[in-house]
C-alpha positions in Angstrom: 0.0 0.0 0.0 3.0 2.4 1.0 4.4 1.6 -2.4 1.4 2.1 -4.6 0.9 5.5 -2.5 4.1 6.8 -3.4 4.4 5.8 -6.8 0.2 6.9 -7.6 1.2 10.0 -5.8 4.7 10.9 -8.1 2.2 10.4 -11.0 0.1 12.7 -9.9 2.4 15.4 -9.3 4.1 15.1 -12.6 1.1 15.2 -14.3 -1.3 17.4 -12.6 1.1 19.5 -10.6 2.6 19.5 -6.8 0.0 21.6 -5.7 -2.7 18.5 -5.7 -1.3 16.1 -4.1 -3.7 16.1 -1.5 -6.4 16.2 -3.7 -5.0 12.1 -4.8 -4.0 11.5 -0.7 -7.5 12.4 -0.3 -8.9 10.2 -3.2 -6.6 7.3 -2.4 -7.5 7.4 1.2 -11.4 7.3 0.1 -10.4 3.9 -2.2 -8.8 2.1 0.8 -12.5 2.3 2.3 -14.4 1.6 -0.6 -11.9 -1.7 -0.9 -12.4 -2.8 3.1 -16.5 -2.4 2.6 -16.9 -3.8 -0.9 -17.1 -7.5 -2.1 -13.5 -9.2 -2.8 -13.6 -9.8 -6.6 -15.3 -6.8 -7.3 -12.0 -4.9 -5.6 -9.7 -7.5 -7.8 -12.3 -6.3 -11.1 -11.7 -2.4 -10.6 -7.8 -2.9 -9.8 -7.3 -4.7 -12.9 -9.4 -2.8 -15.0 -7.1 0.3 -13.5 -3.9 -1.6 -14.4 -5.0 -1.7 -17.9 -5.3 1.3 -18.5 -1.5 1.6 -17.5 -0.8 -1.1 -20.2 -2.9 0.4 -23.2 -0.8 3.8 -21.9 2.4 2.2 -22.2 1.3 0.2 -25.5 0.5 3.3 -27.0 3.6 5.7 -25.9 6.0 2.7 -27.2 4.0 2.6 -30.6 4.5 6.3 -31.3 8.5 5.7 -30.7 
């Protein structure tokens, strides 16, 4: 979780500035709930569906190289 904080958080600078950070502290803090209340496999659905992104992201910033 410490990791995923960091390294969510470093994105979030770099793309939307240092200023709102707390703004994704805020939101991350809000999806460690939502994960502790919610069904399992639901939480498994959204954080994969999340990691793709990151892959079609990466697909598509290698293609343009």
């Amino acid at each position: 979780m410490i990791t995923w904080c960091y390294y969510g958080e470093r994105c979030w600078a770099y793309v939307f500035g240092e200023s709102n950070r707390r703004t994704f502290k805020i939101m991350f803090l809000i999806f460690i709930f939502m994960g502790s209340i919610i069904n399992l496999e639901v939480v498994v659905n959204i954080s994969n569906i999340m990691l793709l992104t990151l892959v079609i992201a990466n697909i598509l910033d290698c293609i343009s190289f």
